[in-house]
GUDREN-823654 format. One line per field, with one value per residue (C-alpha): residue number from 1; chain; x, y, z. Coordinates in steps of 0.2 Angstrom, whole numbers, always signed. Each point is the difference from the previous one (the first is absolute). Layout:
<atoms>
resi	[NUM|...]
chain	[A|...]
x	[X|...]
y	[Y|...]
z	[Z|...]
</atoms>
This chain:
<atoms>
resi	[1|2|3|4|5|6|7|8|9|10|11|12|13|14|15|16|17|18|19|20|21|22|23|24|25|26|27|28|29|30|31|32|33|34|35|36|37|38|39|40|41|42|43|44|45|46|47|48|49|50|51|52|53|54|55|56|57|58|59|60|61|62|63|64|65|66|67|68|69|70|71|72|73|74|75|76|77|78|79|80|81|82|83|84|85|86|87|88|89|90|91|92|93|94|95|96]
chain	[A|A|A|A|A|A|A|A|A|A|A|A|A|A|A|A|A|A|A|A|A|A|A|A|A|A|A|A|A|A|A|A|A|A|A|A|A|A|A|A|A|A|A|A|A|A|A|A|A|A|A|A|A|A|A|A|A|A|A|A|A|A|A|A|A|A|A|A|A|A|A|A|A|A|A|A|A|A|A|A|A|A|A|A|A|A|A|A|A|A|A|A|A|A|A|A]
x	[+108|-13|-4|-8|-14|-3|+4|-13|-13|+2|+1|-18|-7|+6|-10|-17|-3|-1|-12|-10|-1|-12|-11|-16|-5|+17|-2|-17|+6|+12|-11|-10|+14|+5|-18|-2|+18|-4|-17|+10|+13|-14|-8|+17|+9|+19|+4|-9|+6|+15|-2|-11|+17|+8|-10|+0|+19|+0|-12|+9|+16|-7|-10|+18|+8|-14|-2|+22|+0|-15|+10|+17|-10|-11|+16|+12|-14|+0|+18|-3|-13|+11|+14|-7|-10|+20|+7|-14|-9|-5|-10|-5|-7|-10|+10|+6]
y	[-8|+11|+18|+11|+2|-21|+1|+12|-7|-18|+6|+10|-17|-9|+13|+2|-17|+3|+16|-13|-12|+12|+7|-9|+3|-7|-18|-1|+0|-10|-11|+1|-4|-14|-7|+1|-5|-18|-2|+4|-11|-15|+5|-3|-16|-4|+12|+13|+2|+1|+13|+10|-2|+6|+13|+9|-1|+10|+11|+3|+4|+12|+7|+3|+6|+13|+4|+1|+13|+10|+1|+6|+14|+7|+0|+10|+11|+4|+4|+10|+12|+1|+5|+14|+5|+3|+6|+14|+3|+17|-5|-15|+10|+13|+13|+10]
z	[+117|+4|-1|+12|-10|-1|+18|+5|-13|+9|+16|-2|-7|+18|+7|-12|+3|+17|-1|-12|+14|+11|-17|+2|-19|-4|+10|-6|-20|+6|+5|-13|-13|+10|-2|-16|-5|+9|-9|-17|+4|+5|-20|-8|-5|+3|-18|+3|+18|-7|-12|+13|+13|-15|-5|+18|+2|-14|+5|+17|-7|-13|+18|+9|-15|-4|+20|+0|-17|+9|+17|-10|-13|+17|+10|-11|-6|+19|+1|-15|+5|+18|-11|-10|+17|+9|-15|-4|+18|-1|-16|+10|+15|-12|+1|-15]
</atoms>
């Protein structure tokens, strides 16, 4: 089962892709990846696809991980600072 926070980190993800999709410096390193992942496919034999494949599922789930853990530290340092704003406001409005 997932927590509110998975849900809402998921959720977000549907919905950067999206904003992604109409980032004209995004689609054009897109395509640029995509490019110059067929011409290194086309350099490598059958092995070292294979390790290559390997290599870059690794490297996306380290990404996700990484990009999850970054998502959970900003969030609750949020809520953090929103709770010691309400629980001291005066001293977070400036006044004395």
């Amino acid at each position: 089962m997932q927590n509110i926070l998975e849900k809402l980190y998921f959720a977000m993800g549907h919905q950067n892709s999206e904003l992604h999709a109409k980032d004209p410096d995004y689609i054009e390193n897109l395509q640029l990846k995509e490019v110059n992942y067929e011409k290194l496919l086309a350099m490598l034999n059958e092995e070292e696809k294979d390790r290559f494949e390997k290599f870059l599922i690794a490297d996306k789930d380290l990404k996700e991980a990484d990009d999850y853990n970054t998502f959970l530290y900003a969030f609750k340092l949020g809520a953090l600072l929103v709770i010691e704003i309400f629980t001291d406001k005066h001293q977070a409005m400036g006044e004395r």
